[in-house]
C-alpha positions as CSV (number, residue, x, y, z in Angstrom):
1,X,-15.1,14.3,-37.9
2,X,-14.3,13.0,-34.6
3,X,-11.2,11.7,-33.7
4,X,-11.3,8.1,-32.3
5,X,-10.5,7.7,-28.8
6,X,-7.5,6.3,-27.8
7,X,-7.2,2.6,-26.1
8,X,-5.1,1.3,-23.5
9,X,-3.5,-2.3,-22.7
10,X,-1.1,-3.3,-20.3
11,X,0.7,-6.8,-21.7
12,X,0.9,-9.5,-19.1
13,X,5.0,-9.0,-16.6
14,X,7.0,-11.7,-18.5
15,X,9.6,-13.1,-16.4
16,X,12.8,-14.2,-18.2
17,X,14.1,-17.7,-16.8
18,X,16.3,-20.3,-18.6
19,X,14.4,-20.9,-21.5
20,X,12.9,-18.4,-22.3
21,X,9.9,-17.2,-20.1
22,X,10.0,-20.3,-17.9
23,X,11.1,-19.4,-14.2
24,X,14.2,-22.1,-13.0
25,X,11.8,-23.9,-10.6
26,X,9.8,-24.8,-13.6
27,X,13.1,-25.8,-15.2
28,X,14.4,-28.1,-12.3
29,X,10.9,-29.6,-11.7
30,X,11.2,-30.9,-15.3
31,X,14.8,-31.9,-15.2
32,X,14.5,-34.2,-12.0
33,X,11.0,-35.6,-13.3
34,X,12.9,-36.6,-16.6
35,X,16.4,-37.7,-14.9
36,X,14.5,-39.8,-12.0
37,X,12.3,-41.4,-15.1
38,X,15.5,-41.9,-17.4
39,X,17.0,-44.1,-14.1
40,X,14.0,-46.0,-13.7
41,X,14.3,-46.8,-17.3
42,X,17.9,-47.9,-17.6
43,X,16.7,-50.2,-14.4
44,X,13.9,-51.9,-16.5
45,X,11.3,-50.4,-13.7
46,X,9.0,-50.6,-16.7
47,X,5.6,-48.9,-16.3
48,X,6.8,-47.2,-12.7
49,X,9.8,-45.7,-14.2
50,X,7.6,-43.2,-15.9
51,X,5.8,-41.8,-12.6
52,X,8.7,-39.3,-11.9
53,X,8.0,-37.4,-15.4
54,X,4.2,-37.3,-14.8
55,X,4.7,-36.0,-11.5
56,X,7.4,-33.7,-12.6
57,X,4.4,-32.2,-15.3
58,X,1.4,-31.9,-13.0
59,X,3.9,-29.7,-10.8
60,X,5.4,-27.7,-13.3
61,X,1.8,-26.9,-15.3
62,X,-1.0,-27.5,-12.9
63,X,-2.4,-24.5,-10.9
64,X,-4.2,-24.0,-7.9
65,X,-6.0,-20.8,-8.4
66,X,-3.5,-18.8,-10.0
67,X,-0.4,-20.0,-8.6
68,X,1.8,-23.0,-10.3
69,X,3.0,-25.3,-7.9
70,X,6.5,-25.3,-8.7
71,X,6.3,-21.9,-7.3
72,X,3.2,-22.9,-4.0
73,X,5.3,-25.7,-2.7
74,X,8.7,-23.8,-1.8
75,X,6.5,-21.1,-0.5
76,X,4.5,-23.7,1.8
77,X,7.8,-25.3,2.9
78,X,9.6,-22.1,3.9
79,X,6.0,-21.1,5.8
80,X,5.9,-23.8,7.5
81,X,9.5,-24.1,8.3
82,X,9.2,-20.5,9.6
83,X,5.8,-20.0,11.4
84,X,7.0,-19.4,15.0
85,X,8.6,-16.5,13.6
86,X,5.0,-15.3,12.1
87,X,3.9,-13.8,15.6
88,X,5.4,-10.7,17.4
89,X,4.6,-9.2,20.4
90,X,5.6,-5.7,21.5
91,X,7.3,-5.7,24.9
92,X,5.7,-3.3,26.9
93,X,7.5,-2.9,30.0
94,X,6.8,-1.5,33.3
95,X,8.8,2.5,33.2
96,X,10.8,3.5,35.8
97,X,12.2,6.8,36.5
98,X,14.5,7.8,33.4
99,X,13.3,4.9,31.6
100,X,12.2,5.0,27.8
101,X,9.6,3.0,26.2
102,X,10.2,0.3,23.5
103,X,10.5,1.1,20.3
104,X,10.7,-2.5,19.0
105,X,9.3,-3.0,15.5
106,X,7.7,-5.9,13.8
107,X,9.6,-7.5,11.5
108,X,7.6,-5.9,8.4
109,X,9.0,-3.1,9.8
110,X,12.8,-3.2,10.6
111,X,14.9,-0.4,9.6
112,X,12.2,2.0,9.1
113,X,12.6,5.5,10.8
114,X,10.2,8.4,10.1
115,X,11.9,11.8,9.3
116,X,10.1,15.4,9.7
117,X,11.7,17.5,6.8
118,X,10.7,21.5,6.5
119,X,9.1,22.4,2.9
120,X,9.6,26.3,2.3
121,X,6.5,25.7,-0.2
122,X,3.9,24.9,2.5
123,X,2.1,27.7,3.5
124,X,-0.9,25.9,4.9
125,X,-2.4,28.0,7.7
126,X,-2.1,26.1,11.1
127,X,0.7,23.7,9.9
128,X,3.2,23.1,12.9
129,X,5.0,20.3,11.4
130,X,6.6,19.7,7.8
131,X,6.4,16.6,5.3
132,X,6.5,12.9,7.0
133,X,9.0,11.1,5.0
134,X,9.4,7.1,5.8
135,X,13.3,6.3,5.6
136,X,14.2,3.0,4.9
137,X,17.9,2.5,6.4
138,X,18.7,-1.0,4.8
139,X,17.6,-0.1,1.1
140,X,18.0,3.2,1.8
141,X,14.9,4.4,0.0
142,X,12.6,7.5,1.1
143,X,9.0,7.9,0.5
144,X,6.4,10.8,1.1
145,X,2.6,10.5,1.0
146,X,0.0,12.9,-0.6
147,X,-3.8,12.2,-0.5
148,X,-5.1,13.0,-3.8
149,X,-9.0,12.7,-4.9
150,X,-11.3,13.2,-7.7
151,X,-14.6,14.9,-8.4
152,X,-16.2,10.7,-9.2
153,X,-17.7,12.0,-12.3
154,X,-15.1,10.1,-14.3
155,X,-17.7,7.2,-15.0
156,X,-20.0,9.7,-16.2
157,X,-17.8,11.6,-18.7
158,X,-18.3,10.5,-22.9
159,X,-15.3,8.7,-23.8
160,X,-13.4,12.0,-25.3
161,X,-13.4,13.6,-22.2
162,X,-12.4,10.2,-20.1
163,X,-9.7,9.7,-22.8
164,X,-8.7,13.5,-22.0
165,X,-8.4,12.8,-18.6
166,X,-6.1,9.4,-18.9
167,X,-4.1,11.8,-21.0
168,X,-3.4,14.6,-18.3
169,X,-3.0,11.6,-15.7
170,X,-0.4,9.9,-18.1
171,X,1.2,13.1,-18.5
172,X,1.5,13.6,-14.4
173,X,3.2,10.2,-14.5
174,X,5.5,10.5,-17.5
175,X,7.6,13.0,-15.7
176,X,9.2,10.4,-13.8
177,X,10.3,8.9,-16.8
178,X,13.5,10.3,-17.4
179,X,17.2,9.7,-17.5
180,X,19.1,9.0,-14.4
181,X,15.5,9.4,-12.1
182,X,15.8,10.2,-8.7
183,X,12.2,8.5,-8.2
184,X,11.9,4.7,-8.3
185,X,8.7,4.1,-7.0
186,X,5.3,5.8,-7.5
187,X,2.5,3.8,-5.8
188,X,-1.4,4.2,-4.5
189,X,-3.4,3.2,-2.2
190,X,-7.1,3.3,-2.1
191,X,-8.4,2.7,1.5
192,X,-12.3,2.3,1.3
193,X,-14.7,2.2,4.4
194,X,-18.5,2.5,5.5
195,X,-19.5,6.2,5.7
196,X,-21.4,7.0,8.9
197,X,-24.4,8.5,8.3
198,X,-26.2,9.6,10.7
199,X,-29.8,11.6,10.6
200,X,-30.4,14.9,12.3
201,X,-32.3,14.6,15.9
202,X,-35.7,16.1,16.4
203,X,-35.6,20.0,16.1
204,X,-38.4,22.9,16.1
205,X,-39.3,21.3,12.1
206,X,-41.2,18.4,14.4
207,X,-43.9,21.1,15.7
208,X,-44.5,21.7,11.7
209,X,-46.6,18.0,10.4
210,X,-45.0,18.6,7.1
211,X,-41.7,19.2,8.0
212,X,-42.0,16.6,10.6
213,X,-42.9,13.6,7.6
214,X,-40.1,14.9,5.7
215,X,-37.6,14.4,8.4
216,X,-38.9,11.2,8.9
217,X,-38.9,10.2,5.5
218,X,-34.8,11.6,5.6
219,X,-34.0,9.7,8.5
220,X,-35.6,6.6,6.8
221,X,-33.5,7.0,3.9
222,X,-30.2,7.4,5.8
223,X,-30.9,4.4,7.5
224,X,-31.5,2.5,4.7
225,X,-28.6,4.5,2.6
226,X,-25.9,3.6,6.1
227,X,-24.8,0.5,5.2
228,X,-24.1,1.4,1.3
229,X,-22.2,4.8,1.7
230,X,-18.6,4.0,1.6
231,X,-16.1,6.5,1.4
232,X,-12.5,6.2,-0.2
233,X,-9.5,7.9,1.1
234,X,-6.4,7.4,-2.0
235,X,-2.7,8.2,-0.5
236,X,-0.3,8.3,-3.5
237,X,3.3,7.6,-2.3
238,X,6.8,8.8,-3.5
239,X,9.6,7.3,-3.5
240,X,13.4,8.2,-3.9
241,X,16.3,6.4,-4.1
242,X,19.4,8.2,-2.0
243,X,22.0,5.9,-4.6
244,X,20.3,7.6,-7.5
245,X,21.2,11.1,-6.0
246,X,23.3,13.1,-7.8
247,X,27.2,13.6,-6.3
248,X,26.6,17.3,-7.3
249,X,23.5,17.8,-5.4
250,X,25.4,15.4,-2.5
251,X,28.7,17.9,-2.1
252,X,27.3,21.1,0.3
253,X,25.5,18.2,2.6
254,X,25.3,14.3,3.1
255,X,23.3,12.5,0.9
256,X,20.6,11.8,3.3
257,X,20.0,15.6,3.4
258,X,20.8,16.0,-0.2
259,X,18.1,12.9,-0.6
260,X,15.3,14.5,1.2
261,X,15.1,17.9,-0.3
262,X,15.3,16.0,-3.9
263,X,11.9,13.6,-2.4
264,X,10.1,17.0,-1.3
265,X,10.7,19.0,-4.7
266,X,9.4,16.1,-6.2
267,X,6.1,16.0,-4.0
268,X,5.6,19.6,-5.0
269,X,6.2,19.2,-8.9
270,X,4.0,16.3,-8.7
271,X,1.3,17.8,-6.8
272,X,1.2,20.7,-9.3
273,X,1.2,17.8,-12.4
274,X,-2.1,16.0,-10.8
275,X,-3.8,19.4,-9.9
276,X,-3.6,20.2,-13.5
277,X,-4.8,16.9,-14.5
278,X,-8.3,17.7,-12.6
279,X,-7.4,16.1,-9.4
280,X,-7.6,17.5,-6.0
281,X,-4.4,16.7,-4.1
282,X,-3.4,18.3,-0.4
283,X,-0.6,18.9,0.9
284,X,1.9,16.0,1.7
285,X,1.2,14.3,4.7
286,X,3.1,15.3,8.4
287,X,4.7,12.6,10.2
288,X,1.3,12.8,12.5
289,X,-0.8,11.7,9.6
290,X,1.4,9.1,8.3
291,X,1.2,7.6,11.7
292,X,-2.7,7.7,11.9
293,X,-3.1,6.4,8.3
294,X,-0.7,3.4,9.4
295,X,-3.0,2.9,12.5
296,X,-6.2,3.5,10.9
297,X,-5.7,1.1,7.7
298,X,-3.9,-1.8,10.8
299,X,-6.7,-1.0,13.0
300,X,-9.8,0.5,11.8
301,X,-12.4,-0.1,14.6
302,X,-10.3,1.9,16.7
303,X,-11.1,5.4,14.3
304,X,-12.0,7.5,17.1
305,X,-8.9,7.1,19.1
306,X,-6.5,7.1,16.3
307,X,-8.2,10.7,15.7
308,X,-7.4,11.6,19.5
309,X,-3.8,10.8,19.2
310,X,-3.5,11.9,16.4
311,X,-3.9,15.8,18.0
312,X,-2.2,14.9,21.3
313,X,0.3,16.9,22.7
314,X,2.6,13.9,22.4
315,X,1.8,14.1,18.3
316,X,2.7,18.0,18.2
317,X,6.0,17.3,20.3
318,X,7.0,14.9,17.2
319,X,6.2,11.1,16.6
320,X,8.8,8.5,16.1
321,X,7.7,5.6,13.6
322,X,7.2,3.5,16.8
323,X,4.4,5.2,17.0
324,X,3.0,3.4,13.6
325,X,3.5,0.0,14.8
326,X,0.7,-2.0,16.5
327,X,0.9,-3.9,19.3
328,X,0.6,-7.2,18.1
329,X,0.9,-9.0,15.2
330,X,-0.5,-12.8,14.6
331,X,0.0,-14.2,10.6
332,X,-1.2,-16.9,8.7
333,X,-1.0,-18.3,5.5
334,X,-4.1,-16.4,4.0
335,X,-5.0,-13.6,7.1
336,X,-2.9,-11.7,9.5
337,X,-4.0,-10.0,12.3
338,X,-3.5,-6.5,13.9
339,X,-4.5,-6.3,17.3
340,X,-8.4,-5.8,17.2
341,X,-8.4,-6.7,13.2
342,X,-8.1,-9.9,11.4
343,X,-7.2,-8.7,7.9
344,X,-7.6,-11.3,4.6
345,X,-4.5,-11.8,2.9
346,X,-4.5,-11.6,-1.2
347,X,-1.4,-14.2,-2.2
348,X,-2.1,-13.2,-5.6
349,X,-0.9,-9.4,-4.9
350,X,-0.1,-9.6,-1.6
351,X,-2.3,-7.2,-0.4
352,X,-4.4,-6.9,2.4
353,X,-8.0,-6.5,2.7
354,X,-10.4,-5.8,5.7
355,X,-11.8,-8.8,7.0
């Protein structure tokens, strides 16, 4: 007898307010509605004294899209309040002798510096540099990158297998979930893009007719195939807290040192956990590829020269997280764009798609 496969839900993020799930904007929308409404009545403003509370509800329950307006309006007021401050510019200056270049940030990015730690556990053949770790100095968080992929069969699988699977990645995950944990974030992101395909030129096979239609036939079908292929690249990101770091672990060094060897034990335990679940995962990224995924996903018509700076000399003398940042940076309420590309905005979960 077969056992029945196990199910998943996720329950809808409940926010505690003042009564109960309803957030204080709510709350104060209501109250002023029934206040201004109770005036109007003690004045005898009889039928206008009730407008206030009717307005008070449509705010307070009516949504545009998914957003309640209670929450839409103080986010359209401090936009609006704030927009020349939506647009930066990196100053590029004109270098003298013994003069550095900018390394001005966007606000986004304030505070951010990117650290190259040595792993004793990478062995990879031709690696000059060691782990790219992003430290934020104001939260003081750190957080490492590996690029993890799968075989894309899962859709395929029977559901006993695909349950297996969720199993082994749930597993990878749990880890994390432990007293005291050093790790407070663990996030993904899938970057998705058209594949180019391209079809092999004419070769000695065109003096053969048969191999000659078959070619053609080939190239026919990559140009049809082109503008479907997409491939996905998924980085899955680490990240430790250096106030969650043990003193005991914090007394031979500083924390910050202490902090960064905790981050890249955890890459490697982590890599070994999704490995064993069936995934595919490479080493973590170097500060060199942490800079070229920040260009590529801010700028992706410019592929080919993010892939030539990438393997600069100025990438293998070391790269500074100035060297992440675009040059300029134009938002607006639902798009925001990065030099060459205008990017669409999600408000829902603020994330950004390719536009």
């Amino acid at each position: 007898m077969s056992e029945v496969p196990r199910t998943y839900r996720l329950s809808p993020l409940v926010r505690a307010g003042l009564f109960g799930s309803m957030p204080a904007s709510q709350v104060v929308v209501l109250g002023v509605g029934a206040a201004l409404s109770f005036v109007g009545i003690m004045l005898r403003l009889l039928p206008w004294a009730l407008l206030p509370v009717l307005v008070a509800a449509v705010i307070a329950f009516k949504r545009v899209g998914v957003w309640p307006l209670h929450e839409l309006i103080p986010m359209k007021l401090r936009w609006w309040t704030s927009r020349d401050q939506h647009n930066w510019f990196r100053p590029v200056p004109l270098l003298t002798p013994g003069e550095k270049a900018s390394d001005e940030l966007p606000p986004a990015m304030a505070g951010l510096r990117l650290l190259d730690v040595d792993a004793h556990w990478l062995s990879t053949p031709g690696r000059l540099a060691g782990v790219g770790v992003v430290w934020d100095t104001e939260s003081g968080v750190l957080t490492g990158a590996l690029r993890a992929t799968g075989d894309g069969q899962f859709s395929l699988l029977p559901a006993e297998a695909q349950d297996a699977r969720v199993t082994l990645w749930g597993d990878a995950l749990a880890a994390f979930c432990r007293e005291r944990p050093t790790v407070c974030r663990v996030a993904w992101h899938e970057w998705s893009t058209v594949t180019r395909l391209t079809a092999p030129g004419d070769g000695e096979h065109s003096q053969v007719p048969a191999l000659a239609r078959a070619a053609e036939d080939y190239a026919e079908l990559v140009t049809h195939a082109a503008p479907k292929a997409v491939t996905h690249d998924i980085l899955v990101t680490v990240s430790a807290d250096l106030a969650a770091v043990p003193a005991r672990k914090a007394r031979p060094t500083d924390a910050l040192s202490a902090g960064l060897q905790l981050l890249v034990e955890e890459l490697r335990l982590f890599s070994v956990r999704l490995e064993a679940a069936g995934l595919a995962v490479d080493a973590p990224l170097t500060p060199a590829q942490l800079a070229q995924a920040a260009r590529t996903r801010s700028t992706p018509f410019a592929e080919e020269q993010h892939r030539a700076l990438a393997g600069s000399l100025a990438a293998g003398l070391g790269v500074s997280v100035s060297d992440t940042a675009p040059l300029a940076i134009e938002e607006a309420w639902d798009h925001v764009r990065v030099d060459g590309a205008v990017h669409r905005v999600d408000p829902v979960q603020h994330v950004f798609h390719d536009g």
